[in-house]
Structure formats: structure tokens, C-alpha cells
The first five atom37 places (N, CA, C, CB, O) and aatype in JSON, in Angstrom:
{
  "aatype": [20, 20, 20, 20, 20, 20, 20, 20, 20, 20, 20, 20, 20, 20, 20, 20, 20, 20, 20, 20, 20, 20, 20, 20, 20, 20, 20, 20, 20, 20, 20, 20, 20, 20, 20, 20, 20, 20, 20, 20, 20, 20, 20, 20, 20, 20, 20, 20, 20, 20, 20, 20, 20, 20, 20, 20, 20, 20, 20, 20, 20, 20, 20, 20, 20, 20, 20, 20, 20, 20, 20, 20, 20, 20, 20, 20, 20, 20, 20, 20, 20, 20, 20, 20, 20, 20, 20, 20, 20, 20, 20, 20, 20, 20, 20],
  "atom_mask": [
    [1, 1, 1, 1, 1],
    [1, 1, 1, 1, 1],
    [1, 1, 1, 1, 1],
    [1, 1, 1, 1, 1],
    [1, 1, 1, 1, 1],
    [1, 1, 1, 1, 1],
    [1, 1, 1, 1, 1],
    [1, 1, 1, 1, 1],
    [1, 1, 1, 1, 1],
    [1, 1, 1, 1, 1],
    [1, 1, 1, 1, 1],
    [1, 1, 1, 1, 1],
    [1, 1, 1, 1, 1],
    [1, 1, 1, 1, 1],
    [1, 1, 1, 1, 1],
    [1, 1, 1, 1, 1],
    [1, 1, 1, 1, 1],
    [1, 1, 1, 1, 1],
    [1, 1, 1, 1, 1],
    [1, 1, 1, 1, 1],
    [1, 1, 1, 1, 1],
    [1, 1, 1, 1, 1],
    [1, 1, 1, 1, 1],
    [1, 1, 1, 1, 1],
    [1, 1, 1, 1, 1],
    [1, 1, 1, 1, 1],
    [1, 1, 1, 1, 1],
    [1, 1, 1, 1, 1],
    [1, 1, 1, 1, 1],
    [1, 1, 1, 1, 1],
    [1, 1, 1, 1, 1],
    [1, 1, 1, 1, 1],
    [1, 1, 1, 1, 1],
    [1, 1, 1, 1, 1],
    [1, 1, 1, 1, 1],
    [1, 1, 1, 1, 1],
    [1, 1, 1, 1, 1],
    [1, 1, 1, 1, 1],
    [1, 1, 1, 1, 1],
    [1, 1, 1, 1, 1],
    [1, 1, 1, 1, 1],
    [1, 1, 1, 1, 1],
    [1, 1, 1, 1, 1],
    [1, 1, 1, 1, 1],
    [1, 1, 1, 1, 1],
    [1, 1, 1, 1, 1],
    [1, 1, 1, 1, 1],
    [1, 1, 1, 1, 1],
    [1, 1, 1, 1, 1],
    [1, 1, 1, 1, 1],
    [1, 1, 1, 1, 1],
    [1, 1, 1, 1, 1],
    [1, 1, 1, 1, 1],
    [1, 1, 1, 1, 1],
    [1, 1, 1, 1, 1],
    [1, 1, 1, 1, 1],
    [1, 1, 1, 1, 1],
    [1, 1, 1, 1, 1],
    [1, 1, 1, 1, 1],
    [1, 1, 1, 1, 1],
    [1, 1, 1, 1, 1],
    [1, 1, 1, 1, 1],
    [1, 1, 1, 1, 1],
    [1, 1, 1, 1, 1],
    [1, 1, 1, 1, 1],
    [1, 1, 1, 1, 1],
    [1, 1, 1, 1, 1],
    [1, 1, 1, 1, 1],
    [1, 1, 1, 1, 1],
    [1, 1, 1, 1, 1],
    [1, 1, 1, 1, 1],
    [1, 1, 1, 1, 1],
    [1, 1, 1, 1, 1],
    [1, 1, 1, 1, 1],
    [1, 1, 1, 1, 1],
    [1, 1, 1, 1, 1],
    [1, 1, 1, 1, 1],
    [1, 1, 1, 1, 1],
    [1, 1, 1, 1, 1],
    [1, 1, 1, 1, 1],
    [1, 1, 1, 1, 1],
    [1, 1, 1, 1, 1],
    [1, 1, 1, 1, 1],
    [1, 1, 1, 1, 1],
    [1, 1, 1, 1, 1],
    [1, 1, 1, 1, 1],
    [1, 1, 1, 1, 1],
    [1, 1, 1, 1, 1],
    [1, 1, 1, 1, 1],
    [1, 1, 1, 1, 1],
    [1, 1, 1, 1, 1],
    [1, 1, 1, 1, 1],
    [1, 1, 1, 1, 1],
    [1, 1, 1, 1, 1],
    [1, 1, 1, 1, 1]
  ],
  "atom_positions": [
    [[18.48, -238.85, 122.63], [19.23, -237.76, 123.21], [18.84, -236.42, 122.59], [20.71, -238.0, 123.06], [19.44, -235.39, 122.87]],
    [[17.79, -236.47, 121.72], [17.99, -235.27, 120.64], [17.02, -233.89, 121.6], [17.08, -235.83, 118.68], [17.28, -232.69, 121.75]],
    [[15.81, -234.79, 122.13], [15.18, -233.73, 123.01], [15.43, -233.59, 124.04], [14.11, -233.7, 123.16], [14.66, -232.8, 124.6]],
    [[16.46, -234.12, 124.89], [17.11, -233.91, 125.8], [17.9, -231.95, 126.16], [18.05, -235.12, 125.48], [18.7, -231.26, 125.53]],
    [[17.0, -231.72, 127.65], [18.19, -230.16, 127.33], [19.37, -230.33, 127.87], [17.76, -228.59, 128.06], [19.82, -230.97, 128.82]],
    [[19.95, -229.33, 126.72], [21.78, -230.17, 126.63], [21.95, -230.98, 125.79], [22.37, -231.08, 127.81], [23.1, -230.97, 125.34]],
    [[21.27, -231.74, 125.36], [21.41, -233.23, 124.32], [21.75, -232.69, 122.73], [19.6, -234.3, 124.27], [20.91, -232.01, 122.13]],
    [[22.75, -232.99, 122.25], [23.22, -232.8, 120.56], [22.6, -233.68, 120.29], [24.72, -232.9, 119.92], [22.49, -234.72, 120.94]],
    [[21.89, -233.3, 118.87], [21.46, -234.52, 118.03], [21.9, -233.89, 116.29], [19.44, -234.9, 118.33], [21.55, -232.94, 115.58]],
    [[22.87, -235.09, 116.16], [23.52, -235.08, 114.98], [22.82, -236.01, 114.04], [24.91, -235.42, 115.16], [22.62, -237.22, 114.12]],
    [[22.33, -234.7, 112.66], [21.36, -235.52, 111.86], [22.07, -234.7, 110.09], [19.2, -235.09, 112.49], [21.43, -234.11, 109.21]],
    [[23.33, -234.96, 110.14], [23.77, -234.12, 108.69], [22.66, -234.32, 107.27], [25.49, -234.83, 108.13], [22.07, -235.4, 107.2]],
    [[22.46, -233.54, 106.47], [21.85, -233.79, 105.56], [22.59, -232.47, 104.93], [20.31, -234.04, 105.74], [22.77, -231.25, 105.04]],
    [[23.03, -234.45, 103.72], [24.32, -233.53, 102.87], [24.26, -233.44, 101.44], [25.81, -234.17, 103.06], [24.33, -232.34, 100.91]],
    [[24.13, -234.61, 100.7], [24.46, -234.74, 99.52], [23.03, -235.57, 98.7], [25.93, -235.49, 99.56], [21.96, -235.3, 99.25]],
    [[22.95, -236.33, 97.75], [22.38, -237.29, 97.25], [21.86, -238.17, 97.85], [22.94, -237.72, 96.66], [20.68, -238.45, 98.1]],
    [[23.26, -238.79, 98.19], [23.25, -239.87, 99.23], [22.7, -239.82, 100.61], [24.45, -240.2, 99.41], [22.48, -240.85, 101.24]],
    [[22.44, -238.37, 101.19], [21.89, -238.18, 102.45], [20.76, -237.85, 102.49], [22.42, -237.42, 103.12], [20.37, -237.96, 101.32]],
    [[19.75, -237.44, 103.23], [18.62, -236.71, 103.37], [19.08, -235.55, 102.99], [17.98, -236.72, 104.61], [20.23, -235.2, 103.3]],
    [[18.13, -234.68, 102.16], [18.73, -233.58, 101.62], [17.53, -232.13, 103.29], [18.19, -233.55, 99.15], [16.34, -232.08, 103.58]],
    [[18.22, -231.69, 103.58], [17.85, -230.02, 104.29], [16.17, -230.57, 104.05], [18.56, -228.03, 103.08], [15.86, -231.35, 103.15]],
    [[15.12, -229.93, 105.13], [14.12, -229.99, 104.78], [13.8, -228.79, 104.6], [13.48, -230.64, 105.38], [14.71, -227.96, 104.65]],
    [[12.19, -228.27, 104.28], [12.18, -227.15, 103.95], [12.28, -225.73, 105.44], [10.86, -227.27, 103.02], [12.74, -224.59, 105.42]],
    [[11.66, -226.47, 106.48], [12.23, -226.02, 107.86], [13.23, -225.61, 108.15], [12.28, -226.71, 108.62], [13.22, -224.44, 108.54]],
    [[14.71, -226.4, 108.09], [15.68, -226.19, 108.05], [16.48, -224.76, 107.34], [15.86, -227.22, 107.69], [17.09, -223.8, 107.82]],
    [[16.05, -225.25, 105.72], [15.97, -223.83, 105.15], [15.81, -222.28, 105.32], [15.35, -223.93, 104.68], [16.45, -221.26, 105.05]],
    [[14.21, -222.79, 106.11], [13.08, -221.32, 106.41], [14.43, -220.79, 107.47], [10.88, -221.7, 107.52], [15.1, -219.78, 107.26]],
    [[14.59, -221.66, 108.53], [15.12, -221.32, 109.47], [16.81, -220.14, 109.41], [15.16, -222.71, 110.02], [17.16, -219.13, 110.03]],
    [[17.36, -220.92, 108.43], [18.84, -220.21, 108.05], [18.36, -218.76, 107.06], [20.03, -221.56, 106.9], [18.95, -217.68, 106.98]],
    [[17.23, -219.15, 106.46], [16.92, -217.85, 105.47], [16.63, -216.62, 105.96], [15.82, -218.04, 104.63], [16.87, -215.52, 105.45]],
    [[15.8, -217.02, 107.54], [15.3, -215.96, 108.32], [16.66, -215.68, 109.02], [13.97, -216.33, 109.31], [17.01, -214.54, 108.68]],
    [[17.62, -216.25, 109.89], [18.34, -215.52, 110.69], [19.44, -214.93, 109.7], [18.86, -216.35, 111.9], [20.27, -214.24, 110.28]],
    [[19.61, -215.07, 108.26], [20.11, -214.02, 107.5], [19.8, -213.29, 106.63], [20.76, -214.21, 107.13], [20.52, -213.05, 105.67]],
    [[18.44, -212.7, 106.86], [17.47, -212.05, 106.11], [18.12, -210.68, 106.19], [15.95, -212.18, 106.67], [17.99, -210.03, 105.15]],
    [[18.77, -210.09, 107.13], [18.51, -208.55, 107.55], [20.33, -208.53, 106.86], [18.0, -208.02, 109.81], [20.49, -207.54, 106.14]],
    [[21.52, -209.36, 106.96], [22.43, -209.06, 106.33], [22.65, -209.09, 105.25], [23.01, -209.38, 106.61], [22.23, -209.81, 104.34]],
    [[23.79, -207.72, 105.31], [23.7, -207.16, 103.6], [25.09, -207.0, 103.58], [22.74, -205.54, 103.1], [25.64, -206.57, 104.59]],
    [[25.98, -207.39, 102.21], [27.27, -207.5, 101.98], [28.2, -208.47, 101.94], [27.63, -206.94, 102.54], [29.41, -208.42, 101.74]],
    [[27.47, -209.37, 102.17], [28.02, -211.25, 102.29], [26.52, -211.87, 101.88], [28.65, -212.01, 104.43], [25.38, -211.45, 102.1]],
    [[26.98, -212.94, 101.24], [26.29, -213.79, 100.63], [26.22, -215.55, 101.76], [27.13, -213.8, 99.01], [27.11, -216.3, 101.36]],
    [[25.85, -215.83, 102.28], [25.66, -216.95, 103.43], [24.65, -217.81, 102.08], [24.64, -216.31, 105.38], [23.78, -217.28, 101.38]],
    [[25.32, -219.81, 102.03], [24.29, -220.49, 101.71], [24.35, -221.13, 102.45], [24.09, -220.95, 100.73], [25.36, -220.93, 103.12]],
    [[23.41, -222.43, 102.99], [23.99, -223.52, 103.57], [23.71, -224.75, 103.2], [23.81, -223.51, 104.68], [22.67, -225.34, 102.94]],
    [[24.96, -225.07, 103.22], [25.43, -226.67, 102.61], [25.0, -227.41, 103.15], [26.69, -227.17, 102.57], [24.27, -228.11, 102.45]],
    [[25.06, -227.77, 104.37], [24.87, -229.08, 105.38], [24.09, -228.68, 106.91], [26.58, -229.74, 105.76], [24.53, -227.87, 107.73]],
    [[23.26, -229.21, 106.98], [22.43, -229.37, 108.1], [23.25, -230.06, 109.04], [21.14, -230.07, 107.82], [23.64, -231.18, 108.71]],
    [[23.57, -229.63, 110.08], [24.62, -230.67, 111.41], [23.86, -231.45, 112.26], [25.52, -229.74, 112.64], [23.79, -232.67, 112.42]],
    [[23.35, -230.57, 112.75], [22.05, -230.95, 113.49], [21.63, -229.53, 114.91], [22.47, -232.82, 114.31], [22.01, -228.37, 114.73]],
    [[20.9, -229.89, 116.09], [20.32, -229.7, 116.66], [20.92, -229.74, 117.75], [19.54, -230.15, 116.45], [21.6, -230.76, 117.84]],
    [[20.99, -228.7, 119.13], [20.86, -228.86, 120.52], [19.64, -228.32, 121.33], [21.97, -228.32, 121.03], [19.23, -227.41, 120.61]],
    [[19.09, -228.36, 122.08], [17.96, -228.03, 122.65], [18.41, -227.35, 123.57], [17.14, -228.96, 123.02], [19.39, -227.95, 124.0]],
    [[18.25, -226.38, 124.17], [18.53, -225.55, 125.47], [17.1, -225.06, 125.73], [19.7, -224.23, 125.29], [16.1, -225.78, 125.66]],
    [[17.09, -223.75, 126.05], [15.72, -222.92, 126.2], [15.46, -222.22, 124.55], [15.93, -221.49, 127.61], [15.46, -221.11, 124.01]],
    [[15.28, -223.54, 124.22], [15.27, -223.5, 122.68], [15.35, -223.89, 121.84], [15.59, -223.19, 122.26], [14.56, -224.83, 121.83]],
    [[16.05, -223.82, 120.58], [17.03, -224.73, 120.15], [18.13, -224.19, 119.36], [16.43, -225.71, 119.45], [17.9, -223.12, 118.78]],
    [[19.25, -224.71, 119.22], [20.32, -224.22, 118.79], [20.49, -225.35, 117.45], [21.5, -224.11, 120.03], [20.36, -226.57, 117.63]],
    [[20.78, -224.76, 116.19], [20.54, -225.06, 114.67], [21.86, -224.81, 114.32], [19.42, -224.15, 113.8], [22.46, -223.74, 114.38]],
    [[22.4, -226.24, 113.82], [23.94, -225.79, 113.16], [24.17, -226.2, 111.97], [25.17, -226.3, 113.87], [23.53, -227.23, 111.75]],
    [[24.96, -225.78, 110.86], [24.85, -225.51, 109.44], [26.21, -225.15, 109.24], [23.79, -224.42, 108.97], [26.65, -224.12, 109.75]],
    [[27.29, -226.31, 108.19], [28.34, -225.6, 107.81], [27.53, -225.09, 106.1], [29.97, -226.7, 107.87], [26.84, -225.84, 105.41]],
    [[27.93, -223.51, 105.76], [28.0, -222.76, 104.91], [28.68, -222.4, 104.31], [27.75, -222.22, 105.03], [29.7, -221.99, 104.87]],
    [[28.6, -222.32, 102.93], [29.94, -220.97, 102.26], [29.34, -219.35, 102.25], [30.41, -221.32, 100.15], [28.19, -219.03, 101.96]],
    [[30.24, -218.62, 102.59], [30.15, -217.43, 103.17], [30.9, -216.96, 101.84], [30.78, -217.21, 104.78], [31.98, -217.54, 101.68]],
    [[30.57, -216.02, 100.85], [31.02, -215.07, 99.89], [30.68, -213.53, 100.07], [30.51, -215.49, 98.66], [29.59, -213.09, 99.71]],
    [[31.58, -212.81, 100.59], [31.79, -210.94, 100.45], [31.2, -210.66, 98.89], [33.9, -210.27, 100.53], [31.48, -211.26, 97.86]],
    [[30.2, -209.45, 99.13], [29.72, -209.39, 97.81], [30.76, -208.34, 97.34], [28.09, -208.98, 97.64], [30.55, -207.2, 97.75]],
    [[31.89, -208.54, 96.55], [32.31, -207.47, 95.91], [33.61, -208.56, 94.94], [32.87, -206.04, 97.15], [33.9, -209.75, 95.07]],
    [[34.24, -207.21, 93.74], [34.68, -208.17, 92.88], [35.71, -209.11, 93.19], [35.01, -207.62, 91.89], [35.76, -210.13, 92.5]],
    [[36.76, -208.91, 94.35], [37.85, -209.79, 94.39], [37.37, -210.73, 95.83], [39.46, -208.86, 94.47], [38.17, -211.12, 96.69]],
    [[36.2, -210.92, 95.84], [35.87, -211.64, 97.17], [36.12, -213.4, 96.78], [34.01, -211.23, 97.7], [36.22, -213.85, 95.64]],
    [[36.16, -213.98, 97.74], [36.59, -215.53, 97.99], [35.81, -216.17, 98.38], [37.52, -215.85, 98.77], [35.36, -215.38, 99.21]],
    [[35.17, -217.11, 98.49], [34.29, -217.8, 98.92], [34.99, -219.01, 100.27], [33.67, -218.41, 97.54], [35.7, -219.99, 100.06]],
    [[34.54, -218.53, 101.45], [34.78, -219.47, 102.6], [33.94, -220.41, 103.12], [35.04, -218.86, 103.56], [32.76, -220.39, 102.77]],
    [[34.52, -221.61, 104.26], [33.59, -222.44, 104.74], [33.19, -221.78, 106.24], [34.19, -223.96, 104.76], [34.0, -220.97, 106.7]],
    [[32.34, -222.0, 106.77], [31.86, -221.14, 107.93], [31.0, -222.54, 108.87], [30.64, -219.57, 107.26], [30.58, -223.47, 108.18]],
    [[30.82, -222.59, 110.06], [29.83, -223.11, 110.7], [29.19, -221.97, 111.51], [30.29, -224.25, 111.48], [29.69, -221.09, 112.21]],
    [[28.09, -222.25, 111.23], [26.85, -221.29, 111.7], [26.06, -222.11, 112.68], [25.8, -220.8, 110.42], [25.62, -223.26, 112.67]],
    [[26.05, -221.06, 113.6], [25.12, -222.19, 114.85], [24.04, -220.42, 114.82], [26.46, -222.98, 117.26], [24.36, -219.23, 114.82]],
    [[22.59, -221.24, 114.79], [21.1, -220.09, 114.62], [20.69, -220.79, 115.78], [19.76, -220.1, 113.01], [20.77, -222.02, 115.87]],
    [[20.2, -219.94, 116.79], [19.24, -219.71, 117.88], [17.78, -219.3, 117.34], [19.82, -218.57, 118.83], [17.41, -218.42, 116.57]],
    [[16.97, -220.53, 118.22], [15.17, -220.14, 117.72], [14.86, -220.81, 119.32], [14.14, -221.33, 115.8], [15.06, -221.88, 119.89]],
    [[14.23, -219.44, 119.65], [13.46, -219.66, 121.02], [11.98, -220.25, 120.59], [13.28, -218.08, 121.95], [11.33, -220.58, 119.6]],
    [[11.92, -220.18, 122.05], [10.25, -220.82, 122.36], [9.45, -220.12, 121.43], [9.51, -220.51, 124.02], [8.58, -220.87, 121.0]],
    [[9.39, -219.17, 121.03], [8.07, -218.74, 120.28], [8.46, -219.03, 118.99], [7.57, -217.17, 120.43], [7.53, -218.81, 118.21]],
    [[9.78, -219.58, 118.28], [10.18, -219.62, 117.2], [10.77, -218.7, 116.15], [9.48, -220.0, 116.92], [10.85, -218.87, 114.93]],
    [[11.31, -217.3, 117.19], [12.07, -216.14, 116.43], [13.93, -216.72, 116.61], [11.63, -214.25, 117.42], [14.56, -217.43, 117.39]],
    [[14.12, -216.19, 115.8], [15.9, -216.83, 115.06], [16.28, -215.95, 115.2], [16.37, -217.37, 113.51], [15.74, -214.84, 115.12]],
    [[17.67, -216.33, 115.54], [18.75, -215.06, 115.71], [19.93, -215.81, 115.57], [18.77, -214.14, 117.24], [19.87, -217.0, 115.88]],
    [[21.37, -215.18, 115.0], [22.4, -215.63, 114.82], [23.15, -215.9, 116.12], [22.94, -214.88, 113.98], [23.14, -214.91, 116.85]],
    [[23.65, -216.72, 116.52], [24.72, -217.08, 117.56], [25.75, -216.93, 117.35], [24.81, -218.12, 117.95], [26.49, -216.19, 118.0]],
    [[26.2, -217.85, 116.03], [27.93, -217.41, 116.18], [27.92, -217.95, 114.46], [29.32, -218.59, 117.74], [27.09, -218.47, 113.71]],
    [[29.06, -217.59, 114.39], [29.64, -218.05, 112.76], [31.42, -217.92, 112.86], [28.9, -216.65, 111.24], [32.11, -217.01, 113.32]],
    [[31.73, -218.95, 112.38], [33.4, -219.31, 112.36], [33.92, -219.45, 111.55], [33.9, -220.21, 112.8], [33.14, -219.41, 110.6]],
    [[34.92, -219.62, 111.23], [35.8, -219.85, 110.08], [35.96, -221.77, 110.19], [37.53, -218.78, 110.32], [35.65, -222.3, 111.25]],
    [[36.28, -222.35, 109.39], [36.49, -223.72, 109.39], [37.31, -223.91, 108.29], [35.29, -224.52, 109.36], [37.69, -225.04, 108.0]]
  ]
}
């Protein structure tokens, strides 16, 4: 179902025990938050994948405000990478 368009493919990579993020995965979240400044985005967990005219990349993260009384939150981040392979943010939530 994973290359299917429309098709979710759920592939978490979490801990020890899981497949850990590959380095792709990584490149991918590093680039669609390259240009923001004032929050700190890491990501924890790889979710997985939907394919559209594209693909859609989802990642729960902790999200930290850079300043002194900031908090550290959980976020799911879904990154858009078209056909040629440029990234762009879609959405980010609170969880």
C-alpha cells in the first residue's frame, strides 16, 4: 500500500528497539526547517509516508521557543517533497 497514491505507509522508527530514522529521513526534516528561526524543531519519530503528487513525510517532534522561559512541546509534523524533491512544511500540530 505504501506506493499506492493515497496509500499511508506506516513505518515508525523510534527507539533502540526500532529501526532508528535513516539518514534521508533526517536530510528531509533538516531541509524543510532550515529557513526557521526562533523555535528549535527535532524529530523523534519517523511515522511514515503518504504518496500523493509526491510525498507527504510525517514526524512526531519536540518543538522548543528559543528564549529563557520556553517549554518544550510534542508536535506532529507532516513535510511535503514533490517530484523534483524540494520540501516544504505542510502542517505542524500540537499533540
Amino acid at each position: 500500500m505504501g506506493n499506492i497514491t493515497g496509500g499511508i505507509f506506516i513505518k515508525p522508527a523510534v527507539n533502540m528497539n526500532a529501526e532508528k530514522m535513516s539518514d534521508e529521513q533526517i536530510d528531509i526534516f533538516q531541509r524543510a526547517f532550515a529557513d526557521i528561526l526562533g523555535v528549535e524543531f527535532i524529530p523523534l519519530i519517523y511515522v511514515g509516508s503518504q504518496v500523493v503528487a509526491g510525498v507527504l513525510h510525517s514526524y512526531i517532534a519536540s518543538r522548543r521557543p528559543i528564549h529563557p522561559a520556553s517549554q518544550t512541546t510534542l508536535v506532529k509534523v507532516v513535510i511535503y517533497q514533490n517530484l523534483e524533491h524540494v520540501v516544504s512544511l505542510h502542517s505542524i500540530a500540537d499533540i
